[in-house]
FIGU-338740 format. One record per atom (N, C-alpha, C, O): residue number from 1; atom name; x, y, z. Coordinates in steps of 0.02 Angstrom, whole numbers, plus 50000, padded with zeros to 5 digits. Layout:
% FIGU-338740
   k  a    px    py    pz
 NUM CA     X     Y     Z
...
//
This chain:
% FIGU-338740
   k  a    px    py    pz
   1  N 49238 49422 50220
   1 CA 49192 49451 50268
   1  C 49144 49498 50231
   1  O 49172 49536 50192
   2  N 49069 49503 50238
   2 CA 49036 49550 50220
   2  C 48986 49575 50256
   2  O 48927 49562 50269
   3  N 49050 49635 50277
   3 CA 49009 49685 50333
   3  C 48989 49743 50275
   3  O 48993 49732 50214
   4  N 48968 49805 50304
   4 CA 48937 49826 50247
   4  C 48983 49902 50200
   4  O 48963 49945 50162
   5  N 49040 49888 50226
   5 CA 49078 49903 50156
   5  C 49095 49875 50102
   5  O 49094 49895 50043
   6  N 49118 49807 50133
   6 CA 49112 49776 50053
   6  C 49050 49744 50027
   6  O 49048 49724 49969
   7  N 49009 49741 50061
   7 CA 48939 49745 50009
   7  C 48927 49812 49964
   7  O 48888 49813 49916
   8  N 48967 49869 49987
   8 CA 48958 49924 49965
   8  C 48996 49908 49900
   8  O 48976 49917 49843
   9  N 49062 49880 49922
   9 CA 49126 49910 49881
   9  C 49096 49827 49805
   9  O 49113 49824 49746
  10  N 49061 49791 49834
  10 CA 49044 49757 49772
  10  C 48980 49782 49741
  10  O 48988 49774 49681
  11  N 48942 49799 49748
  11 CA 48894 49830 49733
  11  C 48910 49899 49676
  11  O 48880 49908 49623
  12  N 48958 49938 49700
  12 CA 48958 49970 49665
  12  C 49056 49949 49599
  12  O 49095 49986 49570
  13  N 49052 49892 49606
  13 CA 49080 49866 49550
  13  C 49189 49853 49586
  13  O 49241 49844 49554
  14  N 49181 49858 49636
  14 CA 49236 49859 49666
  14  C 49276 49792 49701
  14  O 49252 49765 49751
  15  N 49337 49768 49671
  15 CA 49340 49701 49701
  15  C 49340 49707 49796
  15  O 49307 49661 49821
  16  N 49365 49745 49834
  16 CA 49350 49744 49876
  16  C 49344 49821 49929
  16  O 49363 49876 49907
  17  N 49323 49815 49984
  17 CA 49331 49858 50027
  17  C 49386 49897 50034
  17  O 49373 49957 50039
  18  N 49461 49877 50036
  18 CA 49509 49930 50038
  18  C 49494 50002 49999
  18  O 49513 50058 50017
  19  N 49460 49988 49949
  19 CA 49464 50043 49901
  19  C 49440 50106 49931
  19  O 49464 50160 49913
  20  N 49384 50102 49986
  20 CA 49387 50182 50024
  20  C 49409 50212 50089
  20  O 49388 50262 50118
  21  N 49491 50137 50113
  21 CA 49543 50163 50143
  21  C 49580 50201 50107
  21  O 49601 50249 50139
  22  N 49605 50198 50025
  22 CA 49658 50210 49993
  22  C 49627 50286 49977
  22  O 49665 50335 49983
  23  N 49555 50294 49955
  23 CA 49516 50342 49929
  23  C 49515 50406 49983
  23  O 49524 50466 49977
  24  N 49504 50372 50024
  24 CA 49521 50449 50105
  24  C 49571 50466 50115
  24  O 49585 50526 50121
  25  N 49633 50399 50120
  25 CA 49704 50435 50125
  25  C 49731 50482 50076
  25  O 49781 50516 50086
  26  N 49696 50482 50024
  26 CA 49728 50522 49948
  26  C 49681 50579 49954
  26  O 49698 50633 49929
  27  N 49619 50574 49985
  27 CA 49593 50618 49984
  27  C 49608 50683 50038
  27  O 49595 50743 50036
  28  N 49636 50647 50076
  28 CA 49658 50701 50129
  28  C 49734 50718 50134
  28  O 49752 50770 50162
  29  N 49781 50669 50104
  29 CA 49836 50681 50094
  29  C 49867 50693 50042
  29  O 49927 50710 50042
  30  N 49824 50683 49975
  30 CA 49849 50713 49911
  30  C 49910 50675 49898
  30  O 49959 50711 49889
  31  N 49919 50614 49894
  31 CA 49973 50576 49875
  31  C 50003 50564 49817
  31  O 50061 50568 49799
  32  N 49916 50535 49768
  32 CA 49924 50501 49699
  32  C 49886 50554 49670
  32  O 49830 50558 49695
  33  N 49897 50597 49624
  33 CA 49887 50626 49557
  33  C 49874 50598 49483
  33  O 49915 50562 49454
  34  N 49812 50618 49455
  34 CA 49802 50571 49405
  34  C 49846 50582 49334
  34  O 49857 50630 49297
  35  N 49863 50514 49337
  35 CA 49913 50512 49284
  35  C 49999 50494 49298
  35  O 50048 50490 49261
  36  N 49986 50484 49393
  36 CA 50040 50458 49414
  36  C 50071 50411 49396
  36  O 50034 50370 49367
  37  N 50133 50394 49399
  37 CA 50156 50314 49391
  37  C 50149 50303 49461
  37  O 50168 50345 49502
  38  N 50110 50222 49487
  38 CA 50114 50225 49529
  38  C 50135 50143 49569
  38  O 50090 50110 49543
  39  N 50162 50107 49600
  39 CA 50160 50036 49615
  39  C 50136 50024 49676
  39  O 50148 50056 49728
  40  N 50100 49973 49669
  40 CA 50044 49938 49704
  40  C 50076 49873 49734
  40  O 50071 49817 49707
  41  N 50113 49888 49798
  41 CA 50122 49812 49815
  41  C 50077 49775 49868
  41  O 50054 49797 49921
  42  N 50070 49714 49843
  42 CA 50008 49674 49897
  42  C 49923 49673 49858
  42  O 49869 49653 49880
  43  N 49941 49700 49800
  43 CA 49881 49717 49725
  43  C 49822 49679 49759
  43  O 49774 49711 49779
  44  N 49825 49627 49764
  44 CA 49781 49589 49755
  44  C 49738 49583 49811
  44  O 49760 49564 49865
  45  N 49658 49602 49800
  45 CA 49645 49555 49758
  45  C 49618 49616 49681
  45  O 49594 49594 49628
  46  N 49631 49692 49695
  46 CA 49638 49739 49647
  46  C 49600 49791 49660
  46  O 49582 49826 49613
  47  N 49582 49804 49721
  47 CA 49541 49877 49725
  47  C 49562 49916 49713
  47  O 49532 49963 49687
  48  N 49654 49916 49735
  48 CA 49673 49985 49746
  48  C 49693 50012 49686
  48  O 49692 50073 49674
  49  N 49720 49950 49633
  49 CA 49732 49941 49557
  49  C 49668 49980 49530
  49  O 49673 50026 49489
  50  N 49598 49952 49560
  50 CA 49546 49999 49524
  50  C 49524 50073 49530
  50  O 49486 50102 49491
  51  N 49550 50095 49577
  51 CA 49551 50166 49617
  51  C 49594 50210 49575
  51  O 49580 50267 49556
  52  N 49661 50168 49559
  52 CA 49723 50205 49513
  52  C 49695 50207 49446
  52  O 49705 50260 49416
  53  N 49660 50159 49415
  53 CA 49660 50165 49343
  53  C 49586 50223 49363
  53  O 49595 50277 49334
  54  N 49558 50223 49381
  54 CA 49506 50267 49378
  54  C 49544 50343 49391
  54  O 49508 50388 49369
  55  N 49600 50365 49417
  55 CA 49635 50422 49408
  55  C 49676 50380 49370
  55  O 49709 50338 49400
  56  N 49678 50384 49312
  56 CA 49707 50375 49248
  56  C 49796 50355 49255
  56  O 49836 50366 49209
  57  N 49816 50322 49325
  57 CA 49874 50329 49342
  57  C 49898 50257 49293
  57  O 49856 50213 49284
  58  N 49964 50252 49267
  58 CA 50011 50221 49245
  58  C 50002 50158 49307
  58  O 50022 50188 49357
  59  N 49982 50090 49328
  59 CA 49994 50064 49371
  59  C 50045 49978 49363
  59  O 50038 49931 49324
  60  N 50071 49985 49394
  60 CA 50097 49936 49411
  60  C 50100 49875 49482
  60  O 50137 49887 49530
  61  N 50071 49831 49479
  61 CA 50050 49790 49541
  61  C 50113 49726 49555
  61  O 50149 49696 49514
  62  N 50110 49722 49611
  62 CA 50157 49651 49626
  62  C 50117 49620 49683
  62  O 50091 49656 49726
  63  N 50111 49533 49685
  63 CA 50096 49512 49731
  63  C 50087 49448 49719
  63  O 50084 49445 49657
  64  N 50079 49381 49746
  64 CA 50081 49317 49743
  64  C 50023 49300 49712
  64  O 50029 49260 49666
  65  N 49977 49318 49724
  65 CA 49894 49289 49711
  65  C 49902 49352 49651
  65  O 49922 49410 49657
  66  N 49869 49301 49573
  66 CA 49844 49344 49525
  66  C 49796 49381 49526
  66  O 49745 49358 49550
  67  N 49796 49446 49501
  67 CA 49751 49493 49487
  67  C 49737 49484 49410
  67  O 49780 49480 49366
  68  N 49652 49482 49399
  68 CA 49635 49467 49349
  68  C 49580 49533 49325
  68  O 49548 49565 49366
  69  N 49576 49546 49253
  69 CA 49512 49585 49233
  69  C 49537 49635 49238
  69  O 49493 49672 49215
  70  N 49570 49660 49250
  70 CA 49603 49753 49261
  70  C 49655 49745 49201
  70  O 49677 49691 49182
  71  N 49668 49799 49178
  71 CA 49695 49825 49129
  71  C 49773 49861 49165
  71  O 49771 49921 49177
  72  N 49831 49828 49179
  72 CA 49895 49856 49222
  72  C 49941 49822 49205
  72  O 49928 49771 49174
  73  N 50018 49842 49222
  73 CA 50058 49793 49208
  73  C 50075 49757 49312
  73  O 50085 49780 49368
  74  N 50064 49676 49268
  74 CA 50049 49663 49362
  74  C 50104 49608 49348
  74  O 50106 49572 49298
  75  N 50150 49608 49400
  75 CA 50204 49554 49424
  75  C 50195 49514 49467
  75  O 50193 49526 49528
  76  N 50187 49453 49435
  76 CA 50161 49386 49509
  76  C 50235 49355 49537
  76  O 50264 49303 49522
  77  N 50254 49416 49589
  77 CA 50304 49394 49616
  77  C 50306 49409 49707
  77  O 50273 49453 49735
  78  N 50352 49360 49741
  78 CA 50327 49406 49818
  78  C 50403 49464 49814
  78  O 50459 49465 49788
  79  N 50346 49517 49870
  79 CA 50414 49565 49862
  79  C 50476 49568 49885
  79  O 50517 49614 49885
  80  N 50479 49500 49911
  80 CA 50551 49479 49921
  80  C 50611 49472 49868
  80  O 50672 49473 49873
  81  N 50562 49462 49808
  81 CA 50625 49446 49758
  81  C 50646 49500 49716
  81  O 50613 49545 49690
  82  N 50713 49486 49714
  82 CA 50738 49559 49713
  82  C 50728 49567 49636
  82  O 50731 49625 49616
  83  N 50717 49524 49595
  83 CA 50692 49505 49506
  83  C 50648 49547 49495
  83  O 50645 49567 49437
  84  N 50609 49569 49536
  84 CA 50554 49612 49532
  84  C 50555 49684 49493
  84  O 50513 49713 49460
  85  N 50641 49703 49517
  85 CA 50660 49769 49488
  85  C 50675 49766 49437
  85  O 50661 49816 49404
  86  N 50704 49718 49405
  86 CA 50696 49706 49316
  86  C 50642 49726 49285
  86  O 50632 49756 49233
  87  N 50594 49697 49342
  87 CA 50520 49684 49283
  87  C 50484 49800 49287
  87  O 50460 49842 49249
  88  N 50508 49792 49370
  88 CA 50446 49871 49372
  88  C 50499 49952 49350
  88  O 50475 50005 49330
  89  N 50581 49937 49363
  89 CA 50618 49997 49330
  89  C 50616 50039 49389
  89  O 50640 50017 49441
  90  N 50583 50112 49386
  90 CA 50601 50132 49422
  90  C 50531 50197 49414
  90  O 50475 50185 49392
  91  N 50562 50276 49442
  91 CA 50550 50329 49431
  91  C 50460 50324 49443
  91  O 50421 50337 49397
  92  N 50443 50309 49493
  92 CA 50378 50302 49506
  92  C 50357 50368 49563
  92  O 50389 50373 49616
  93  N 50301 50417 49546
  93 CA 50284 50455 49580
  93  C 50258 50429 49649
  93  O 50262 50468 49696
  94  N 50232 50363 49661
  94 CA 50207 50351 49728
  94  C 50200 50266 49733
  94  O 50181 50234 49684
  95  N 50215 50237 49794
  95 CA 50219 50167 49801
  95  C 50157 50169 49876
  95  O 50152 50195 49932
  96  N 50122 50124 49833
  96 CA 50065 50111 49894
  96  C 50077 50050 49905
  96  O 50103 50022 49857
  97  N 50064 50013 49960
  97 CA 50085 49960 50010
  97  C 50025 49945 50066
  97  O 50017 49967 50123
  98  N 49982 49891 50019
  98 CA 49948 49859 50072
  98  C 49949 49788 50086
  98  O 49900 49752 50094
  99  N 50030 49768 50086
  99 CA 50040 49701 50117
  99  C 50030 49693 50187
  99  O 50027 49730 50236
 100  N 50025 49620 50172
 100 CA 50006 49598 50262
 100  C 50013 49539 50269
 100  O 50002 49501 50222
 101  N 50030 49520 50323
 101 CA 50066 49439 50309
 101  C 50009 49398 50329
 101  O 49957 49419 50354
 102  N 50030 49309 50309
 102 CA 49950 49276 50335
 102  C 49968 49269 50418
 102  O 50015 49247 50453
 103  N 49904 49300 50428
 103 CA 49898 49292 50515
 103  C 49900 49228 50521
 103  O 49883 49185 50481
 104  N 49932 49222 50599
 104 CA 49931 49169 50628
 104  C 49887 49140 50693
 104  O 49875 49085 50719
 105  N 49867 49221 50707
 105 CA 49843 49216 50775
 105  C 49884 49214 50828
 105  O 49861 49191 50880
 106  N 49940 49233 50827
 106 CA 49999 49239 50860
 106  C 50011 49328 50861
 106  O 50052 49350 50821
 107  N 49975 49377 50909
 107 CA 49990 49437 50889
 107  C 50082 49461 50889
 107  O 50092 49513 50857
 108  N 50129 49437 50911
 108 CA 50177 49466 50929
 108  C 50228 49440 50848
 108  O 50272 49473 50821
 109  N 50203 49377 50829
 109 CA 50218 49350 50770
 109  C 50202 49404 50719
 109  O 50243 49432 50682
 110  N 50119 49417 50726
 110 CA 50108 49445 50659
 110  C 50103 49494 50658
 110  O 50070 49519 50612
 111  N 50134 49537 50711
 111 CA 50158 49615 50701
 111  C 50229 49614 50696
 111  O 50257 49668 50704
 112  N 50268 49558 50684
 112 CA 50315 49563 50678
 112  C 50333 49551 50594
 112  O 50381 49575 50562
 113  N 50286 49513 50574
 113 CA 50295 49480 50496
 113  C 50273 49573 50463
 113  O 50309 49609 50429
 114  N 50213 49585 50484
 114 CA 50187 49658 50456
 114  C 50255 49707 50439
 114  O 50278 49727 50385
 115  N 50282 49720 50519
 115 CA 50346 49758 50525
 115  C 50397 49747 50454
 115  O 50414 49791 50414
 116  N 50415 49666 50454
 116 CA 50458 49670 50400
 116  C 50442 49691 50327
 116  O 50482 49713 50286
 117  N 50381 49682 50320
 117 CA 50336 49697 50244
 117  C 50339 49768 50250
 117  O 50322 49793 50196
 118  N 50352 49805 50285
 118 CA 50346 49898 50286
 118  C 50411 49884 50281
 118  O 50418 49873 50221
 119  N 50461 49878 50306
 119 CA 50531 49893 50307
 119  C 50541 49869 50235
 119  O 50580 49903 50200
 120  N 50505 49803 50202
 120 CA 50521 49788 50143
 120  C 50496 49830 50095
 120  O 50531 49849 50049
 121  N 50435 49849 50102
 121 CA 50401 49925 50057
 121  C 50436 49982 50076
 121  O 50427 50024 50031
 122  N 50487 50013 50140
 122 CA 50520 50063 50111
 122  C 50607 50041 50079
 122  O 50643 50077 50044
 123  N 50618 49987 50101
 123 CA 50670 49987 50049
 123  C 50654 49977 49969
 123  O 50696 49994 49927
 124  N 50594 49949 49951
 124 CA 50574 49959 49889
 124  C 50564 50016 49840
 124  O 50582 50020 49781
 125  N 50528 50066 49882
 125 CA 50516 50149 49886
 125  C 50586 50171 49877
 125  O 50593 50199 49822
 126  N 50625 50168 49902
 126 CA 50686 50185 49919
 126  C 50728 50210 49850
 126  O 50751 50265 49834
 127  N 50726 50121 49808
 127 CA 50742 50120 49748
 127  C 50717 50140 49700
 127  O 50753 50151 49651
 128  N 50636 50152 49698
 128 CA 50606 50151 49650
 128  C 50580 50234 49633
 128  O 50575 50252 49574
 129  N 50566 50278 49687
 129 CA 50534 50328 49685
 129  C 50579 50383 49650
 129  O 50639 50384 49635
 130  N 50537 50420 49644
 130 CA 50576 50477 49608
 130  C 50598 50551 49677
 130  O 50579 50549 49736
 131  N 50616 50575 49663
 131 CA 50626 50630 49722
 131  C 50543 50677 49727
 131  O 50511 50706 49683
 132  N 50532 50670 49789
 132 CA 50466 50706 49799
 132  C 50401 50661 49790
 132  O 50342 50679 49786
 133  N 50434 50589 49788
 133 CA 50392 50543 49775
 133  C 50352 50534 49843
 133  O 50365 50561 49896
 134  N 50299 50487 49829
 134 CA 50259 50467 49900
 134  C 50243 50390 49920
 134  O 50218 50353 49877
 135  N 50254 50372 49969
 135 CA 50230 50313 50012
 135  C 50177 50312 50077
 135  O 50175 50349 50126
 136  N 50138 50260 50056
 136 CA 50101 50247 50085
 136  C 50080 50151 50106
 136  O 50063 50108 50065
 137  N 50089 50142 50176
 137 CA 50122 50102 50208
 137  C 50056 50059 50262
 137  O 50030 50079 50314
 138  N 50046 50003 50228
 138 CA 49994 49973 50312
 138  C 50050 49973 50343
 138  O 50106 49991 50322
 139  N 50025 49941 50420
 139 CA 50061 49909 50470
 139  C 50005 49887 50527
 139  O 49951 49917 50536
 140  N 50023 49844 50554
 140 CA 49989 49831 50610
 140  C 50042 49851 50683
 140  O 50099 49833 50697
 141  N 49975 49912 50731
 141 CA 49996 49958 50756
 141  C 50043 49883 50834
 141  O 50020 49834 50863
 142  N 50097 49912 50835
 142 CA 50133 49863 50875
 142  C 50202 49922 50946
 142  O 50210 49981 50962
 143  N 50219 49886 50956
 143 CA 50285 49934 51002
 143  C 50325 49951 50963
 143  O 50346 50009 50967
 144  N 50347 49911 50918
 144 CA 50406 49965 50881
 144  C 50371 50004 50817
 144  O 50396 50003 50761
 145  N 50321 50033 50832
 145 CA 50298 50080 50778
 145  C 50339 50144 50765
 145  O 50369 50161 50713
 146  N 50334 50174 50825
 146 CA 50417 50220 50842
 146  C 50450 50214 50782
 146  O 50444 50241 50727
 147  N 50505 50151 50815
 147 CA 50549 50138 50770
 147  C 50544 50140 50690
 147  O 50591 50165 50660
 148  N 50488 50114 50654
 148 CA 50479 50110 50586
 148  C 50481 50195 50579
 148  O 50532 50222 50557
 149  N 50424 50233 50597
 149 CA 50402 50297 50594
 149  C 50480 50328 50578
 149  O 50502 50356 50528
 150  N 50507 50313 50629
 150 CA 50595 50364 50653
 150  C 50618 50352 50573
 150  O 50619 50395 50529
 151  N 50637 50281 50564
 151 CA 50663 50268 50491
 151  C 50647 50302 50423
 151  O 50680 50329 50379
 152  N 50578 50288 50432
 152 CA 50537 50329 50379
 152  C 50564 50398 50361
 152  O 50583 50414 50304
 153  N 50565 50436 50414
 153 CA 50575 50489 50421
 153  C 50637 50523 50409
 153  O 50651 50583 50413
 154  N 50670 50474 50393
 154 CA 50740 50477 50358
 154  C 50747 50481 50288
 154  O 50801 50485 50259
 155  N 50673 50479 50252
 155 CA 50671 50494 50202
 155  C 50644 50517 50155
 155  O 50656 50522 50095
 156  N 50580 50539 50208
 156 CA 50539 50598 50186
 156  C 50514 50645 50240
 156  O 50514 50642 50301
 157  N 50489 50696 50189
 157 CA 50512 50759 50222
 157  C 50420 50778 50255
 157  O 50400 50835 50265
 158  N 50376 50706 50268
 158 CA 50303 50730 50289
 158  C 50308 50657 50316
 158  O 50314 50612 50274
 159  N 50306 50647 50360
 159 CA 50260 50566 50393
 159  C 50205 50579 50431
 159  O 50209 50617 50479
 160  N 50141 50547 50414
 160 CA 50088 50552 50469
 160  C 50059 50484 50473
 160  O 50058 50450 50422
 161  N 50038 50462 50522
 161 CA 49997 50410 50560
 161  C 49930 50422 50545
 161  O 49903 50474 50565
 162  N 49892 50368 50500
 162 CA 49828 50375 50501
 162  C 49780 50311 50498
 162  O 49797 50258 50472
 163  N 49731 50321 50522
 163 CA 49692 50245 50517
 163  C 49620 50279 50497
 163  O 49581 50315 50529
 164  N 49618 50250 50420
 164 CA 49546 50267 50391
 164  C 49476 50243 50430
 164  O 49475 50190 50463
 165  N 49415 50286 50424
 165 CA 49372 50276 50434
 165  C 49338 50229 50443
 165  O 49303 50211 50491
 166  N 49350 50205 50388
 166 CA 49321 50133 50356
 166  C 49363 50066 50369
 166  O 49344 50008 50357
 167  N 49423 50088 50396
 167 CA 49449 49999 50476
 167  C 49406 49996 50499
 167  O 49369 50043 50513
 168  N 49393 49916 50516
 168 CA 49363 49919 50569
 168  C 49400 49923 50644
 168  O 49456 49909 50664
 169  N 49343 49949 50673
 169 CA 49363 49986 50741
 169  C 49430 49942 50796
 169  O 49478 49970 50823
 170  N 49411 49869 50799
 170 CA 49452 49820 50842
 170  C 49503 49805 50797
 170  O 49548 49778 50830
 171  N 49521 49809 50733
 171 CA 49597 49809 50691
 171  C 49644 49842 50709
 171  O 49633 49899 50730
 172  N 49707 49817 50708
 172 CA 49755 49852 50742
 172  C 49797 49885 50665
 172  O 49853 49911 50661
 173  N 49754 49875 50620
 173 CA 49791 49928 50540
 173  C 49787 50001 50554
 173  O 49736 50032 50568
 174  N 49852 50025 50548
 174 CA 49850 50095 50512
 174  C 49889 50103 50481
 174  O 49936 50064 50486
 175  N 49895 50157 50431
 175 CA 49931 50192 50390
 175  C 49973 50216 50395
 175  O 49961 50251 50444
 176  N 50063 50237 50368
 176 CA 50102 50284 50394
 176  C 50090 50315 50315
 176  O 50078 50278 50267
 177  N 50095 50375 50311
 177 CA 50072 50407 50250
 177  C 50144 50471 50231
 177  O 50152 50517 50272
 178  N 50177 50467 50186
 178 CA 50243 50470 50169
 178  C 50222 50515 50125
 178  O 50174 50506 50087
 179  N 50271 50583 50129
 179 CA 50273 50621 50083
 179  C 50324 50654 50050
 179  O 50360 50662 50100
 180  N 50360 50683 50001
 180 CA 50407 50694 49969
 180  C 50464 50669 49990
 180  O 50498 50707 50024
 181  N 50487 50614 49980
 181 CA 50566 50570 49984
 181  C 50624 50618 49940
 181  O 50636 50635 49882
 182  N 50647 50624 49994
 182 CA 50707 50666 49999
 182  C 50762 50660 49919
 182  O 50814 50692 49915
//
């Protein structure tokens, strides 16, 4: 689609538009620090990969579709497989998470596929973060948002709900934005 962020976000050298969802949430929530270690699941197609190396963060990406031209260590794996933790270790200051499943056009389906990809990004977080670490989480906004939120919150000690600027307005994406894991 090119509405006019990502004419922006290519223009000024950016693979896509996410990059000034990820850029507001950090900017207002102070998540990623430069020089973070940080993992990127759902990388592709690499904005958010380009946002991190530009704060000089350590990055690491996972996701099915290759990311090419960036300079990271990137795992072409889905985050289902649990092989994954061989490859990324551990002790990561912050896990960002902008998976999303392929729509179907079925909303009750594909807020349900979303749901499991957050539950799968905080059990990933879970393992991987360091104490005081941070997550940051799409989802598509559904009825059991509650529920995820409640969970979350079981393991860090800041959760907030946010939906950047730069969604568009009729998307049902927002953010749960995770702060120091317990």
């Amino acid at each position: 689609m090119r509405d006019k962020h990502t004419l922006k976000a290519w223009s000024e050298g950016f693979l896509g538009r996410a990059i000034y969802k990820l850029r507001e949430i950090n900017k207002k929530y102070d998540i990623i620090k430069k020089k973070d270690k940080v993992l990127d699941l759902g990388c592709y197609p690499g904005s958010w990969v380009q946002y991190l190396l530009n704060l000089d963060c350590k990055v690491y990406g996972v996701d099915v579709k290759k990311v090419e031209g960036l300079k990271f260590k990137f795992i072409n794996k889905d985050v289902y497989d649990n092989s994954l933790f061989e490859e990324i270790g551990g002790d990561f200051d912050a896990v960002v998470s902008d998976l999303a499943p392929n729509t179907t056009g079925i909303k009750d389906l594909d807020q349900e596929r979303s749901l499991d990809l957050c539950y799968r990004a905080l059990e990933i977080a879970k393992k991987v973060l360091k104490k005081n670490g941070n997550l940051v989480v799409k989802i598509f906004d559904n009825n059991r948002l509650n529920e995820y939120v409640k969970e979350v919150r079981k393991n860090f000690k800041q959760v907030r709900i946010f939906k950047p600027n730069v969604s568009k307005k009729k998307s049902k994406e927002i953010y749960i934005v995770c702060k120091s894991k317990f």
